[in-house]
C-alpha positions as CSV (number, residue, x, y, z in Angstrom):
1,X,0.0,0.0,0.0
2,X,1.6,3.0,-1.1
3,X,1.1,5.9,1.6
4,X,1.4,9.1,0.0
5,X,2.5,11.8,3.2
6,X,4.9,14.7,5.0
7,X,7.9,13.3,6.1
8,X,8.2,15.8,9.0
9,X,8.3,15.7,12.3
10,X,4.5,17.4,13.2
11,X,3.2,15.2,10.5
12,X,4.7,12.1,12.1
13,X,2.1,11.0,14.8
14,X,-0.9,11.2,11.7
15,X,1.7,9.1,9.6
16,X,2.5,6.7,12.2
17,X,-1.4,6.1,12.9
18,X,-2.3,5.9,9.7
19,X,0.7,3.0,9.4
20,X,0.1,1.2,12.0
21,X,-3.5,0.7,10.9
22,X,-2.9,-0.7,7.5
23,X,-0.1,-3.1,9.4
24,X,-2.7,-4.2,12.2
25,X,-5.5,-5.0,9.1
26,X,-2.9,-7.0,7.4
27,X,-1.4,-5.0,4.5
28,X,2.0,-3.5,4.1
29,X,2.7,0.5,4.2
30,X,5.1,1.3,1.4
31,X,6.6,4.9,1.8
32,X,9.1,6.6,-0.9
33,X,11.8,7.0,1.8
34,X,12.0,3.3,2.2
35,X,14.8,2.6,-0.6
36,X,17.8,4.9,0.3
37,X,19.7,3.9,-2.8
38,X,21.1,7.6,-4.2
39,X,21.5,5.7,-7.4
40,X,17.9,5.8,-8.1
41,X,16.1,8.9,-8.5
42,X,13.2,9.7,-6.1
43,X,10.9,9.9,-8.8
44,X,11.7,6.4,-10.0
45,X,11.4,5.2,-7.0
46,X,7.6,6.8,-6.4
47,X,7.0,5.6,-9.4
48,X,7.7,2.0,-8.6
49,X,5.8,2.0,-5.1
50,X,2.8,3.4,-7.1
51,X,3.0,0.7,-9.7
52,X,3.7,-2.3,-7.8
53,X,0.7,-1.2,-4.8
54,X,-2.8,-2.1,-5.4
55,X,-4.1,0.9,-2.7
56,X,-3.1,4.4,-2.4
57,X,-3.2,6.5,0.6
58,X,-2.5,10.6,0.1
59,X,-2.7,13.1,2.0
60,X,-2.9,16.5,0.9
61,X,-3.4,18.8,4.1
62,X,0.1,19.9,4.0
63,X,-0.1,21.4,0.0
64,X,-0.3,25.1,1.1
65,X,1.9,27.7,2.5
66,X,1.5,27.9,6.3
67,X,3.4,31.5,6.1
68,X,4.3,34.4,4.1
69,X,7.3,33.5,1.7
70,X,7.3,30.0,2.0
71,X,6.3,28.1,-0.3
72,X,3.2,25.6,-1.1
73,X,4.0,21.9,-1.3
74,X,3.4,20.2,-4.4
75,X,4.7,16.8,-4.1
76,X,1.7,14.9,-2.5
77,X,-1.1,16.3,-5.4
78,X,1.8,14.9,-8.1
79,X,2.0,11.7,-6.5
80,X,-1.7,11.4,-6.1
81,X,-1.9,12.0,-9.8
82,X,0.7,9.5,-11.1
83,X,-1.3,6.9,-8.7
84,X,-4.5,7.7,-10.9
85,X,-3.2,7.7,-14.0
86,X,-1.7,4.3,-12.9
87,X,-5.1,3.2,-12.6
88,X,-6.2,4.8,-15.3
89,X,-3.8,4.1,-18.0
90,X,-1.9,1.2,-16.5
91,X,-3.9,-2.1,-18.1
92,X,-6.1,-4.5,-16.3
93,X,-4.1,-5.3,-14.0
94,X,-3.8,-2.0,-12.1
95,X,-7.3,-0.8,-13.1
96,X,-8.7,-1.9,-9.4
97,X,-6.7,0.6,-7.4
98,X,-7.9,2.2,-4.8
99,X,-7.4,5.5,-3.7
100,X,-8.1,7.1,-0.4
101,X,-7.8,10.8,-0.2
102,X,-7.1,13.1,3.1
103,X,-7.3,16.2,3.8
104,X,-7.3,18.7,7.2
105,X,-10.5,20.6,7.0
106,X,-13.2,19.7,4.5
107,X,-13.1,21.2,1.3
108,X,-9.9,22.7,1.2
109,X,-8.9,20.7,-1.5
110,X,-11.0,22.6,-3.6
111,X,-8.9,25.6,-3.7
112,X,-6.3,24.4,-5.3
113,X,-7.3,20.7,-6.6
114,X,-10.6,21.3,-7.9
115,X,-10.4,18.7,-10.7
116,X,-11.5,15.8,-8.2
117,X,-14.6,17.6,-6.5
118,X,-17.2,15.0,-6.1
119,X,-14.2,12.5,-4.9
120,X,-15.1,10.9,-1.6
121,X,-12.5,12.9,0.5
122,X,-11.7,12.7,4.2
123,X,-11.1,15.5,6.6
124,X,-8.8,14.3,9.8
125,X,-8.3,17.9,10.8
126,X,-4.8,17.4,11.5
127,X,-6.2,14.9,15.1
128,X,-4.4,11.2,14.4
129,X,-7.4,9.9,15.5
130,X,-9.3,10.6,12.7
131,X,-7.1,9.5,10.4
132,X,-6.6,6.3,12.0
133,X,-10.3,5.8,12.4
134,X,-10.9,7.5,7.9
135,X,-8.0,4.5,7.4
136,X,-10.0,1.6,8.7
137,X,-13.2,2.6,7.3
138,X,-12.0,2.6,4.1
139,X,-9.8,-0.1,4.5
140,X,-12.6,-2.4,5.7
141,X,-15.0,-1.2,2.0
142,X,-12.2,-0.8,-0.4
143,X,-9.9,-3.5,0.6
144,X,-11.8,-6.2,2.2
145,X,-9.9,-5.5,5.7
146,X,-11.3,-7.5,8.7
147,X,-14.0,-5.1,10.6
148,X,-11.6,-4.9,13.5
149,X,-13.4,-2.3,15.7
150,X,-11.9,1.3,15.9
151,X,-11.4,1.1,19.6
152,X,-9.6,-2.1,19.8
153,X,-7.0,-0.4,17.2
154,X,-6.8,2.5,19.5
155,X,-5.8,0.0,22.1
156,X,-3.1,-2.3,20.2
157,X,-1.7,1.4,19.0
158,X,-1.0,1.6,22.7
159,X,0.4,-1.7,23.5
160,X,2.3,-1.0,20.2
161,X,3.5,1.9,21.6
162,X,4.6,0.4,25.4
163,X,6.5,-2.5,23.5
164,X,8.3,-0.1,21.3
165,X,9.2,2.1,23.9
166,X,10.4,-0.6,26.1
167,X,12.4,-2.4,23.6
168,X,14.0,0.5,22.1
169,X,15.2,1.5,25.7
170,X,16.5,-2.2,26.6
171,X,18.5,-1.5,23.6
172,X,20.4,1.5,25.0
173,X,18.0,4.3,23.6
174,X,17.1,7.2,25.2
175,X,13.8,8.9,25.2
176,X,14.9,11.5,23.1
177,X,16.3,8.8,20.8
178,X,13.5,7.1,20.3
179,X,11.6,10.5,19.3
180,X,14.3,11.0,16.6
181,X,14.4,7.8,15.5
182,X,12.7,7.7,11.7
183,X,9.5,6.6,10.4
184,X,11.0,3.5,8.5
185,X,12.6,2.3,12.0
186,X,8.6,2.2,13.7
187,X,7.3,1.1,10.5
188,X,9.6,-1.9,11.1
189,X,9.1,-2.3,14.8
190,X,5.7,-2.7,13.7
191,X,6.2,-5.7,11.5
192,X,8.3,-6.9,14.1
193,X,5.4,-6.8,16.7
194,X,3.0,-8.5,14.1
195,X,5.5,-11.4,13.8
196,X,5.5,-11.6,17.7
197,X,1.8,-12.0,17.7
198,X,1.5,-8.7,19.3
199,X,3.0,-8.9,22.4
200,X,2.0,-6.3,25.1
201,X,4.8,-5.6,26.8
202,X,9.2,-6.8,25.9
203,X,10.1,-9.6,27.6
């Protein structure tokens, strides 16, 4: 599943969420900074995820300017259109794609990405919460996830969380380590806690 998101550090705790859902129901989050290899461009790499992923999660709350000078981001509505044009021009076999679309506040999009109005977007308003809980929904109708309920993924995001936490620091981590530590590190702790049968605390 390609997921389609900021990299920064605010952003993280919405990307993390969103991860750990799509891990918990089974599939496996695919992000472009997984493949360091400097001799393949970035784009090539997207470009690969995008192909080789059957569902597509993008976010697009972080695509304008927050102040005066900077700059809006344009990466995620690029990626979000080579995913559809996958779908859409890629042959059979990538015509069932599925796409689920985020946002911050409802109807932002609209502003600056008016060509998919009447899409079925989803506003988290920047809470992790809601993006976990927009995640499973449309995991569970697009995908065929189990209907694991919302609050019992709330509650093995915290024992998640608690083993992490434990195991990074048994390892010689500090706190502020573990903070620093980057998204591909969790996203691997996850699959690490899956294998274990989701353990609830490190022995």
């Amino acid at each position: 599943m390609f997921v389609n998101c900021p990299f920064d550090d605010d952003f993280s705790p919405i990307l993390q969420a969103i991860s750990f859902c799509v891990t918990l129901l089974g599939y496996v989050p695919r992000l472009a900074p997984e493949n360091a290899d400097n001799a393949e461009g970035r784009l090539d790499r997207i470009i690969d995820l995008v192909r080789t992923s059957k569902y597509g999660i993008h976010d697009l709350s972080r695509c304008k300017s927050s102040s005066v000078g900077e700059y809006a981001r344009m990466n995620m509505p690029f990626e979000l259109g080579l995913d559809y044009a996958c779908r859409k021009y890629g042959g059979d076999h990538l015509s069932q794609k599925a796409l689920l679309v985020l946002e911050s506040g409802r109807y932002e999009y609209q502003r600056t990405l008016s060509d998919i109005s009447g899409w079925d977007i989803r506003s988290h308003g920047g809470d992790w919460q809601n993006a976990m809980a927009h995640t499973r929904s449309w995991l569970i109708s697009s995908a065929g996830a189990p209907g694991i309920g919302l609050s019992r993924i709330r509650s093995k995001y915290v024992d998640f969380q608690e083993w992490y936490y434990e195991r990074e620091l048994a390892a010689g981590s500090s706190e502020s380590d573990i903070q620093q530590y980057p998204t591909g590190e969790i996203l691997s702790a996850m699959r690490a806690w899956m294998y274990l049968d989701q353990p609830t605390t490190f022995d």
